[in-house]
ZAPARO-421567 format. One record per residue (C-alpha): residue number from 1; x, y negated, z negated. Coordinates in nm, 4 decimals. Each point is the difference from the previous one (the first is absolute). Layout:
# residues N
PABA  nunu        xx        yy        zz
PABA   NUM         X         Y         Z
...
This chain:
# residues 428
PABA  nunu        xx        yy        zz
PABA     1    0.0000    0.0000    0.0000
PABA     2    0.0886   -0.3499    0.0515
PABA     3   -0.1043   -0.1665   -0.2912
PABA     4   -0.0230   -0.3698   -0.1677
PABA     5    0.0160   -0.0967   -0.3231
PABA     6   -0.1085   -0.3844   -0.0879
PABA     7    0.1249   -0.1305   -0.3208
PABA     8    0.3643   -0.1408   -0.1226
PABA     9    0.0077    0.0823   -0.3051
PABA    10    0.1799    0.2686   -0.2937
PABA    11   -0.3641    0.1935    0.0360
PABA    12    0.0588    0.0084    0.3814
PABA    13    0.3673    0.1256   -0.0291
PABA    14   -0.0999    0.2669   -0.1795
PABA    15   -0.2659    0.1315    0.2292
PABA    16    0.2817   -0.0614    0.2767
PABA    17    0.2085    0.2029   -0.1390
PABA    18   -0.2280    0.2900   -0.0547
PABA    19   -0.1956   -0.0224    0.3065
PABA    20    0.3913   -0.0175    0.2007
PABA    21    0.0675    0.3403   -0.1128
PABA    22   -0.3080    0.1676    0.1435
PABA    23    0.0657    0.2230    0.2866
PABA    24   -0.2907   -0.0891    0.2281
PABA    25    0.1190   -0.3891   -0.0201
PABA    26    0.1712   -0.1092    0.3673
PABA    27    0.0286   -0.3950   -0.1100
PABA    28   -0.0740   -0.2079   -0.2662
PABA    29   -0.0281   -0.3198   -0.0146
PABA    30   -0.0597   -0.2688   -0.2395
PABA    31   -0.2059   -0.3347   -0.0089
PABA    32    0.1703   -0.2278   -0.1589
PABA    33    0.2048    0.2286   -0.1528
PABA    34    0.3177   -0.1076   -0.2126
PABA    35    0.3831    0.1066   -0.0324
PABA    36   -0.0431    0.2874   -0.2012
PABA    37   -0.3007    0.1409    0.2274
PABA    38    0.2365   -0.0412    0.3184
PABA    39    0.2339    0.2440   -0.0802
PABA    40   -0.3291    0.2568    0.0578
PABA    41   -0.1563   -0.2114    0.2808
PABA    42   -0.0053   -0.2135    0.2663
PABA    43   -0.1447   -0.3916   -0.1609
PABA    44   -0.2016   -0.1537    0.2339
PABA    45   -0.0947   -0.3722   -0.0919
PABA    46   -0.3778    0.0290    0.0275
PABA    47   -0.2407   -0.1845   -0.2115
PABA    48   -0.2813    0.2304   -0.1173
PABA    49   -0.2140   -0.2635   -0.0411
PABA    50   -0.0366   -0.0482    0.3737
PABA    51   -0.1714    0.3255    0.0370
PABA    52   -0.0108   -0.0206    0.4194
PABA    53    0.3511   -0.0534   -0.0155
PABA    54    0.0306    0.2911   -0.1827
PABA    55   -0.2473    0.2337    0.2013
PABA    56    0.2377   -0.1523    0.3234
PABA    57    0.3277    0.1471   -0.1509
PABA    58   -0.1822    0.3380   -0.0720
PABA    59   -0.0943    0.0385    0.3757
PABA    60    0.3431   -0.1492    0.1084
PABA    61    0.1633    0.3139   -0.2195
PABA    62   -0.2473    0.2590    0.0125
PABA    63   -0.0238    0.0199   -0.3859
PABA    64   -0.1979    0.3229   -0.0965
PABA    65   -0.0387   -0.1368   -0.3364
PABA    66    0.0096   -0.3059   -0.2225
PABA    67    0.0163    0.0208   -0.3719
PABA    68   -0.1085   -0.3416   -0.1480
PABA    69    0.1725   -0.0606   -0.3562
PABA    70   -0.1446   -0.3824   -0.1561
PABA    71   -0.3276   -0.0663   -0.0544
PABA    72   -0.0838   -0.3183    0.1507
PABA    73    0.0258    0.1406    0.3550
PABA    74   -0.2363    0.2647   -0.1143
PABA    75   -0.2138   -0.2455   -0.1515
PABA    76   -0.0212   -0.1688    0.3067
PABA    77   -0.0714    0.2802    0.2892
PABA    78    0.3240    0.1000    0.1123
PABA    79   -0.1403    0.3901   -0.0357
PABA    80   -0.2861   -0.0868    0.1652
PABA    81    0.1754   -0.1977    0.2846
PABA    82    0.2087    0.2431    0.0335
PABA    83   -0.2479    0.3083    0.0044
PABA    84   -0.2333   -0.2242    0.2849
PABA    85    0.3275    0.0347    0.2346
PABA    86    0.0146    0.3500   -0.0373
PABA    87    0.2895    0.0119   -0.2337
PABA    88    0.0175    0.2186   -0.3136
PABA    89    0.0724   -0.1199   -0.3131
PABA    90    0.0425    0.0605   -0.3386
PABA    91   -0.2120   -0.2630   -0.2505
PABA    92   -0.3394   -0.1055   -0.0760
PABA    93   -0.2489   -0.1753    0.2327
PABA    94   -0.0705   -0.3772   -0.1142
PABA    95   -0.3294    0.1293   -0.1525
PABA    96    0.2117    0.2603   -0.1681
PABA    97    0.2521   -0.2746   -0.1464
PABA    98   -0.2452   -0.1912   -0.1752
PABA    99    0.0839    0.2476   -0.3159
PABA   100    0.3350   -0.2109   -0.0537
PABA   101   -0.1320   -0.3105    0.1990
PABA   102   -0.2418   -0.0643   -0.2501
PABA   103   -0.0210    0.1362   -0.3661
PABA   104   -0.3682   -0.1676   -0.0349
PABA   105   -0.0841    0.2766    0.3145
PABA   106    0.2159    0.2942   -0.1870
PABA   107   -0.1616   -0.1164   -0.3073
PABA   108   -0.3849   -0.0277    0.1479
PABA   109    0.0784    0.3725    0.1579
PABA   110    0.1218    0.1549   -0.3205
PABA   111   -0.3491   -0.1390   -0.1480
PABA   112   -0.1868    0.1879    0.2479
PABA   113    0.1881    0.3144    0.0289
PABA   114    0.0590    0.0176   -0.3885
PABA   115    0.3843    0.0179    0.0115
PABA   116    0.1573   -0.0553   -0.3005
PABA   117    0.1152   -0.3845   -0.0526
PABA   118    0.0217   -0.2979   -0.2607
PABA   119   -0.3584   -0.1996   -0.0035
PABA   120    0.0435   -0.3246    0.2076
PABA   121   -0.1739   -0.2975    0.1222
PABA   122    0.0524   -0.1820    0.3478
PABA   123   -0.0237   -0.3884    0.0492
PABA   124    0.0384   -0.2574    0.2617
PABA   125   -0.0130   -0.3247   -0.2602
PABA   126    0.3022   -0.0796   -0.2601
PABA   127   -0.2782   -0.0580   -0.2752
PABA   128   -0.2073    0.2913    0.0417
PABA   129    0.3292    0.1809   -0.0308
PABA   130    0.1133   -0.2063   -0.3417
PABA   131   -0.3497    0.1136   -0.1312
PABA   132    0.0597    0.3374    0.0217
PABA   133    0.3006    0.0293   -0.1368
PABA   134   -0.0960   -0.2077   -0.3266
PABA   135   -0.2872    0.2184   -0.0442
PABA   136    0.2418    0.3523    0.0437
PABA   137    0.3442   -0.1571   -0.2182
PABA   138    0.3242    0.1803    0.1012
PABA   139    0.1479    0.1875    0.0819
PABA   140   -0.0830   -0.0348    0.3710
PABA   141    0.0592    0.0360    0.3610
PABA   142   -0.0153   -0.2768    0.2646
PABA   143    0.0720    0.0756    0.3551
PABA   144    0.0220   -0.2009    0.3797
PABA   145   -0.2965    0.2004    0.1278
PABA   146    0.2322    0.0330    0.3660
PABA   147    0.3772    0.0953    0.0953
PABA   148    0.2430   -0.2304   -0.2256
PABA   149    0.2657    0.1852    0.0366
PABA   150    0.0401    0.1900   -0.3350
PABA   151   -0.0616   -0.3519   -0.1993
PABA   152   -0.3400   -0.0411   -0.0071
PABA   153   -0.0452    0.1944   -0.3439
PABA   154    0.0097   -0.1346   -0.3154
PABA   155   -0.0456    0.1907   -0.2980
PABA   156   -0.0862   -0.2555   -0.3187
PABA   157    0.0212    0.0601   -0.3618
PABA   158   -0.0589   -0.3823   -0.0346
PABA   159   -0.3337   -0.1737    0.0932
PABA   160    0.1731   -0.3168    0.1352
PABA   161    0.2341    0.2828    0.2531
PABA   162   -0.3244    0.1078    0.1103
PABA   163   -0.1295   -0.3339    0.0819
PABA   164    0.3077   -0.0812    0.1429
PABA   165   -0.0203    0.2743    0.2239
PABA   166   -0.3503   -0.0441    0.0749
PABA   167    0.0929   -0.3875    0.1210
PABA   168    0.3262    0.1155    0.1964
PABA   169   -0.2040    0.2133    0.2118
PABA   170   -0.2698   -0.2576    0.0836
PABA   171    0.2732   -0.2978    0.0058
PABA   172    0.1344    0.2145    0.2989
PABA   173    0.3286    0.1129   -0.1474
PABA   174   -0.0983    0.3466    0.1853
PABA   175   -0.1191   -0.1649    0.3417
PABA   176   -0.3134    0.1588    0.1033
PABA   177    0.0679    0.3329   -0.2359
PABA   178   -0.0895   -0.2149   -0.2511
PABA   179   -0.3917   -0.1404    0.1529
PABA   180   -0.1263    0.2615   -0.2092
PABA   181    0.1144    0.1670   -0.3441
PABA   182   -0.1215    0.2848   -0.1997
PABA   183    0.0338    0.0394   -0.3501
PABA   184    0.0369    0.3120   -0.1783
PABA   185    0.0189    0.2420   -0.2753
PABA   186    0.3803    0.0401   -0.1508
PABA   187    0.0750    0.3867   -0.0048
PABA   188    0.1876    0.1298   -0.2630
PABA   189    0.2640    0.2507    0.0631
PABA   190    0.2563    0.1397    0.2357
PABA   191    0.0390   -0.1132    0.3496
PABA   192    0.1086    0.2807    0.2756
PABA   193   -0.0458   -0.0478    0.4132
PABA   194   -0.1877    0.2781    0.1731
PABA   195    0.0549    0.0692    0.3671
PABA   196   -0.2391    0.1976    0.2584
PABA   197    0.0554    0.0316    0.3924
PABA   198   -0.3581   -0.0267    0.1582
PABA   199   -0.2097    0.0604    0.3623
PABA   200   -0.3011   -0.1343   -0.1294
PABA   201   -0.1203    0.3290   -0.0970
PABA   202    0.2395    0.1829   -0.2187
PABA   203    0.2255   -0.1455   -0.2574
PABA   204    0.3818    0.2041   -0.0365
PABA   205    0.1646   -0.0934   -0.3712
PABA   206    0.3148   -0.1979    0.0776
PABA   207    0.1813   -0.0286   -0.3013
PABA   208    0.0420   -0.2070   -0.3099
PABA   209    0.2227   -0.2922   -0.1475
PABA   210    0.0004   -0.2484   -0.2435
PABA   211    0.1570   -0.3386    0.0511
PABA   212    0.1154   -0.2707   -0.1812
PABA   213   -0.1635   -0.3357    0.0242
PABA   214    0.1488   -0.2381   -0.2136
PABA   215    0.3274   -0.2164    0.0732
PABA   216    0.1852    0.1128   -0.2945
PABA   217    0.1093    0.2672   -0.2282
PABA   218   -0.2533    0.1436   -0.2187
PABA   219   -0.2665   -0.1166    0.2030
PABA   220    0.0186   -0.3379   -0.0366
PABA   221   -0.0201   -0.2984    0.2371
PABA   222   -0.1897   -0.0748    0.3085
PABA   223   -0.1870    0.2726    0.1717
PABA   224    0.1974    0.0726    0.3494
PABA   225   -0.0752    0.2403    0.2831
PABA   226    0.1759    0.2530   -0.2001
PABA   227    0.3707   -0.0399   -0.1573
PABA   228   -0.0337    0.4103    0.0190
PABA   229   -0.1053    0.3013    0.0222
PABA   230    0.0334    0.4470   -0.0668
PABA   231   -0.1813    0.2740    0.0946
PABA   232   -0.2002    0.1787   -0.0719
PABA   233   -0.1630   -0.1504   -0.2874
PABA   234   -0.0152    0.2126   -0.2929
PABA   235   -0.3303   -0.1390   -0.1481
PABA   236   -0.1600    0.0890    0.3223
PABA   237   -0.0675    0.4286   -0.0961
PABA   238   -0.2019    0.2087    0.2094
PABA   239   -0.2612   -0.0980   -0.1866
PABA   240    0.0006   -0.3335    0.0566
PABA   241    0.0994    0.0646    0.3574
PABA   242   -0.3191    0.2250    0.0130
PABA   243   -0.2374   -0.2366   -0.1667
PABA   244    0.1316   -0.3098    0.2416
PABA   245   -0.0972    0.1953    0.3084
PABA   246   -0.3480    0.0893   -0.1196
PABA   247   -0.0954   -0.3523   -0.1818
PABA   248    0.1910   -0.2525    0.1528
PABA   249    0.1626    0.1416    0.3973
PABA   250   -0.2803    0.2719    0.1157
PABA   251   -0.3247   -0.3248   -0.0721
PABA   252    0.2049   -0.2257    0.1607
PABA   253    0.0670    0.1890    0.2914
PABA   254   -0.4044    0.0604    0.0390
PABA   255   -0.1040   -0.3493   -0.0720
PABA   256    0.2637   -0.1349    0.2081
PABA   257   -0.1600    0.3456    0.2998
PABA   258   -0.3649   -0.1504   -0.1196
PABA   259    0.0594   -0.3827    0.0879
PABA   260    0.1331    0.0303    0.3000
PABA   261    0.3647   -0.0299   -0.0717
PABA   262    0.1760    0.3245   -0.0272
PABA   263    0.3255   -0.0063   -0.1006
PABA   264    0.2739    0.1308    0.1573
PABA   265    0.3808   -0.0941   -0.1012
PABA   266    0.1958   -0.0072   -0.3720
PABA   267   -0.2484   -0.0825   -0.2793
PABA   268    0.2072   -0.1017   -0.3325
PABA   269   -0.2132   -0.0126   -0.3086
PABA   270    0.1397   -0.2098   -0.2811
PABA   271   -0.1096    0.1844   -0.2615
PABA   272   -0.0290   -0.0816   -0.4265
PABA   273    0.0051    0.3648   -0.1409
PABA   274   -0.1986   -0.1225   -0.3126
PABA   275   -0.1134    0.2146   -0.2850
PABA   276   -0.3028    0.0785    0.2169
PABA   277    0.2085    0.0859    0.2984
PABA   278    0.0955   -0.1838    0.3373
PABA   279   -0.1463   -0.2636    0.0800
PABA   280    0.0459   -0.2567    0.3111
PABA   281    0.2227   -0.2967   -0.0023
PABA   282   -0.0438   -0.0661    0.3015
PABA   283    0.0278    0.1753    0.4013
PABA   284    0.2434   -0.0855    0.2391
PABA   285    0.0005    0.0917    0.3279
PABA   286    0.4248    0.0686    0.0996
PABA   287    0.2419    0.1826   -0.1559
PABA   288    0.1003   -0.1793   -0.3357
PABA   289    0.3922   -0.1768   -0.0280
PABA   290    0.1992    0.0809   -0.1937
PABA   291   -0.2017    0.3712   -0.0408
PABA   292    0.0518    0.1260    0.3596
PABA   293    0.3661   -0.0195   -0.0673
PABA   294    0.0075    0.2203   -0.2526
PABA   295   -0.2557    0.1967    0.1904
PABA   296    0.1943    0.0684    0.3308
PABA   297    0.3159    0.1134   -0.2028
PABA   298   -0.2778    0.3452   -0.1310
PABA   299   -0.2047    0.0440    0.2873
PABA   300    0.1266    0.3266    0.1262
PABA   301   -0.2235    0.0079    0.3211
PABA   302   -0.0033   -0.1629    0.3202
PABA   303   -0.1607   -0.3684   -0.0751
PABA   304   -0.0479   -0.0747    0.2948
PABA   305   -0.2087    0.3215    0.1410
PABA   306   -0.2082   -0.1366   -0.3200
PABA   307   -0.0595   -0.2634    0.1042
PABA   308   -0.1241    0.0777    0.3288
PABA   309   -0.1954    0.2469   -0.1368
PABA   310   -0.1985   -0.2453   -0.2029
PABA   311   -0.0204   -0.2036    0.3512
PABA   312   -0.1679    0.2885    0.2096
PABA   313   -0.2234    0.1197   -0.3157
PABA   314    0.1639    0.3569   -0.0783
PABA   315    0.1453   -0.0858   -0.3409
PABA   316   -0.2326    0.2919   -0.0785
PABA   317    0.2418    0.2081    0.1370
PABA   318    0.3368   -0.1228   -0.1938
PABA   319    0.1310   -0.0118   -0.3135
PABA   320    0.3196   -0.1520   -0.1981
PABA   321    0.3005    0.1401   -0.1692
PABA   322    0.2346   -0.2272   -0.2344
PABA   323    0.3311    0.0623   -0.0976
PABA   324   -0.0728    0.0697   -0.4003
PABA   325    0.3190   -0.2694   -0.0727
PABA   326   -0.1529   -0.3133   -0.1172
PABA   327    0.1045   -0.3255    0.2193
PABA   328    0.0928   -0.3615   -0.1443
PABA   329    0.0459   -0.3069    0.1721
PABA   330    0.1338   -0.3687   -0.1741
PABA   331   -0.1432   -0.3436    0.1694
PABA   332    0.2882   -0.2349    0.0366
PABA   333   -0.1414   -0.3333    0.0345
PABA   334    0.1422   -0.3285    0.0938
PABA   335    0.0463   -0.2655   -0.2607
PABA   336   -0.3156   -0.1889   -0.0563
PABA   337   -0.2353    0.2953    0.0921
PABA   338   -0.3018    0.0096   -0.0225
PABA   339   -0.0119   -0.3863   -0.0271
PABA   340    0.2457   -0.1478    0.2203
PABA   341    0.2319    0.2303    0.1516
PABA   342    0.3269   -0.1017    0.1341
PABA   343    0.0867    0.1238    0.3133
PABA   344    0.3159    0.0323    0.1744
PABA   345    0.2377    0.0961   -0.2232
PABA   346    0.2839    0.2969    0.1565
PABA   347   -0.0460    0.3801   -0.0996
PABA   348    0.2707    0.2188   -0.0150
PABA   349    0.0924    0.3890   -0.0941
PABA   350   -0.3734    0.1247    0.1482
PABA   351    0.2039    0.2474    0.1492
PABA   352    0.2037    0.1114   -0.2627
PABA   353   -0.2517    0.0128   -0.2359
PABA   354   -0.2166    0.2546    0.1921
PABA   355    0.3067    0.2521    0.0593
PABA   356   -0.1935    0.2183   -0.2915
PABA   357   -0.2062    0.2528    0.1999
PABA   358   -0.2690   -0.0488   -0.2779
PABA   359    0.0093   -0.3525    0.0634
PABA   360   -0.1854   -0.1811    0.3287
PABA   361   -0.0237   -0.3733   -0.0054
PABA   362   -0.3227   -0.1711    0.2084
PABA   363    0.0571   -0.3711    0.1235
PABA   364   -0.3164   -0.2128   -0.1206
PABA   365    0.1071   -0.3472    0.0348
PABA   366    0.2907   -0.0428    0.2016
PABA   367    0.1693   -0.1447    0.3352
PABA   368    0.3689    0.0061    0.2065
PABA   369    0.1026   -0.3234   -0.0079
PABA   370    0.3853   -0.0358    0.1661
PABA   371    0.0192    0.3746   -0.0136
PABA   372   -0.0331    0.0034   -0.3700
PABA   373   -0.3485    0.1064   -0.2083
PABA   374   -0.1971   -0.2691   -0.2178
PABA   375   -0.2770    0.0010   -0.1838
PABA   376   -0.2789   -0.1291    0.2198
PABA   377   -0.3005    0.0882   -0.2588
PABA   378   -0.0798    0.0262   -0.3797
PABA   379    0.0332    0.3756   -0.0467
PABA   380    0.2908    0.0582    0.2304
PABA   381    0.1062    0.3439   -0.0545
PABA   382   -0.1189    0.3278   -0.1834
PABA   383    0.2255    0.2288   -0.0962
PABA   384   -0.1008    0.3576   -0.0367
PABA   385    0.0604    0.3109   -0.1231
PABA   386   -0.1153    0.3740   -0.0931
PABA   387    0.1381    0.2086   -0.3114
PABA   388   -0.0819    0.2700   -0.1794
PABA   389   -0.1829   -0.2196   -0.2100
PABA   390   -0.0650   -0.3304   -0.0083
PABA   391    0.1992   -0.1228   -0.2390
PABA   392    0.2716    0.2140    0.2577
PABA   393   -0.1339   -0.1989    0.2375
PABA   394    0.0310   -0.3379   -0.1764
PABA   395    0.3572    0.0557   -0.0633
PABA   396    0.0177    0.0886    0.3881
PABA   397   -0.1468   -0.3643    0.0798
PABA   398    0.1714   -0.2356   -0.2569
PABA   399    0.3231    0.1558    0.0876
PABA   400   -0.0387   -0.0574    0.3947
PABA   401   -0.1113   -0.3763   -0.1317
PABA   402    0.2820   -0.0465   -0.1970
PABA   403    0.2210    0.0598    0.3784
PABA   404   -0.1808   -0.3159    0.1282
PABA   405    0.1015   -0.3674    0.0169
PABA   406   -0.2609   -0.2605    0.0179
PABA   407    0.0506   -0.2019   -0.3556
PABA   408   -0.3228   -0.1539    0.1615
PABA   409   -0.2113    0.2861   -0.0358
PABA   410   -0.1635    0.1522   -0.3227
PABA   411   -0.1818    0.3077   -0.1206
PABA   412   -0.1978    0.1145   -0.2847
PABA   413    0.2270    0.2845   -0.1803
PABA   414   -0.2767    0.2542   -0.1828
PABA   415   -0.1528    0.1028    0.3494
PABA   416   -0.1613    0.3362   -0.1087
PABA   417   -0.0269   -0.1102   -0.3859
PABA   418   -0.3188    0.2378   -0.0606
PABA   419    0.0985    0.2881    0.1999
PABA   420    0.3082   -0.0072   -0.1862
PABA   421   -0.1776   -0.0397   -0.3375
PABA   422   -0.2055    0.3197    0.1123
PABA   423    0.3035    0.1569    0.0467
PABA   424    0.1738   -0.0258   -0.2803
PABA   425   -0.3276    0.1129   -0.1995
PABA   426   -0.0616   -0.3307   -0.1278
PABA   427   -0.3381   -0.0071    0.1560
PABA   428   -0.2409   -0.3202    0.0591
């Protein structure tokens, strides 16, 4: 197959690197791509917001295949651009989308198809909003009803946060993500990703993770895109694997069937495991970042016969091994992330540090610039690794950090903190 992948970032470089060892793949290419992703492809500079642009070059190259890894292109039609022109491709139709594209929609179809989630309220007015969450107290959730790139979310142990984050949202701090806001029950527990491949009829468990959100050590800080991630996650038994496919992925799946809007692509459940079992965060609609990294390093099968599975609608006829090793990867973020990152700064020892077989190290944020790599982003690089166990495996990663030099960059350093705990029998 001839395939393209759109996306330029660390979640893209991993699925680059997987799908670039499959044995049916003839060319890959990459839309925008980045350094890292062109030692596995060819980078093409096309904008995948220009969707007939993008349908042009797949004509052009005879690409069997694209594989779309952001959201917003999802969110706006690519898949269904795409599919009209007689191209397959793996991700959800617009209609499909709308279960990361808006949480008042996810939210309004858990309601109706009784999947498990915090009790919420929608608004479209600031004061309406303010109301609400005087009369409920906090803890609570506020949340950019659209895309907002992972900063949309606040969660607020203070009234006045709340409010705050109620008026940042209608003051426009989120552009049009933030027209309309929902407001929502704060879950209480542990947070784990879930992952299923989909064709609209069957959903294929895809492994777990657990990330880290915060900026800083001990989870502290800003909430980021993710400073890190392992897998699998420990809290997520078969149990609690089983449960999440009845009550939360197998409803979904039918409501989504009974609208009109089957889904077909990667659905990653958020999930609170709370002391009355999982419950939804939230849905998005692409493989999560930093989770697929840690992800591609297990998969033991062919990702991207998976993926075309879930394309042409036979996932009914697969099924996924892992390699039992658990995988870790560590963010390393450019000073000033998530705030104000400072780009530009020079990288070196990438390639030193990855000379560990355990160890592979996916570009996220980065450029050439006079033949040498900067950082171009605010998570620039994520450095991964597989052990025994993961505290193996976090030895794996810091060491491989410790081989790089950018005294711009910084990390969190207790990456796999709970896992660890687990491990040692000290429980949580």
């Amino acid at each position: 197959m001839n395939v393209l992948l759109i996306g330029s970032g660390g979640r893209e470089h991993a699925l680059a690197w997987k799908i670039a060892a499959s044995p049916v793949l003839t060319k890959l290419y990459c839309a925008p791509g980045n350094p890292g992703i062109a030692s596995v492809a060819e980078c093409v500079p096309l904008d995948p917001a220009k969707h007939a642009e993008t349908v042009a070059f797949c004509k052009e190259k005879s690409i069997d295949f694209v594989v779309v890894g952001p959201e917003a292109p999802l969110v706006a039609g690519i898949a269904d651009d795409l599919r009209d022109a007689g191209i397959s491709v793996f991700g959800p139709s617009k209609a499909a989308a709308r279960l990361e594209g808006s949480k008042g929609f996810t939210k309004d179809l858990c309601a109706r198809f009784d999947v498990p989630t915090g009790a919420y309220q929608r608004f479209t007015q600031a004061e309406a909003a303010r109301a609400y969450i005087r009369q409920q107290g906090v803890p609570i959730v506020v949340k950019a009803d659209g895309l907002a790139a992972g900063k949309g979310v606040v969660v607020a142990f203070d009234v006045q946060e709340a409010l705050d984050a109620v008026d940042a949202c209608f003051d426009g701090a989120f552009g049009g993500a933030g027209a309309e806001v929902v407001v929502e029950e704060y879950l209480d527990g542990e947070e784990a990703s879930f992952f299923c491949l989909c064709d609209g009829r069957t959903a294929l468990p895809f492994g777990t993770a657990q990330d880290h959100k915060r900026v800083g050590d001990g989870d502290t800080g800003a909430n980021t895109g993710g400073m890190g991630a392992y897998s699998p996650a420990p809290v997520m038994t078969q149990e609690i694997i089983d449960r999440t496919m009845r009550e939360l992925i197998e409803p979904t799946m039918r409501g989504m069937a009974e609208i009109g809007a089957p889904f077909s692509g990667v659905l990653f459940a958020g999930l609170m495991i709370t002391k009355d079992g999982p419950k939804l965060i939230e849905y998005n609609t692409r493989f999560g970042d930093p989770e697929t990294q840690v992800l591609m390093l297990r998969l033991k099968d062919d990702l991207l016969l998976l993926l075309k599975a879930a394309a042409d609608g036979v996932l009914d006829q697969m099924s996924v091994r892992w390699n039992d090793d658990p995988a870790l990867t560590v963010v390393m973020a450019a000073r000033g992330y998530p705030a104000a990152p400072e780009k530009g700064s020079v990288i070196r020892g990438v390639d030193a540090a990855a000379e560990d077989e355990t160890v592979e190290i996916f570009h996220a944020g980065t450029a050439e610039r006079n033949g040498e790599l900067v950082a171009n982003g605010g998570r620039v690089l994520n450095v991964t690794a597989s052990g025994k166990t993961v505290q193996d495996a976090q030895k794996a990663a810091y060491a491989a950090i410790a081989r790089i030099d950018w005294p711009e960059g910084f990390y969190r350093r207790d990456i796999g903190w709970r896992a660890i705990a687990r491990e040692k029998g000290d429980g949580l």
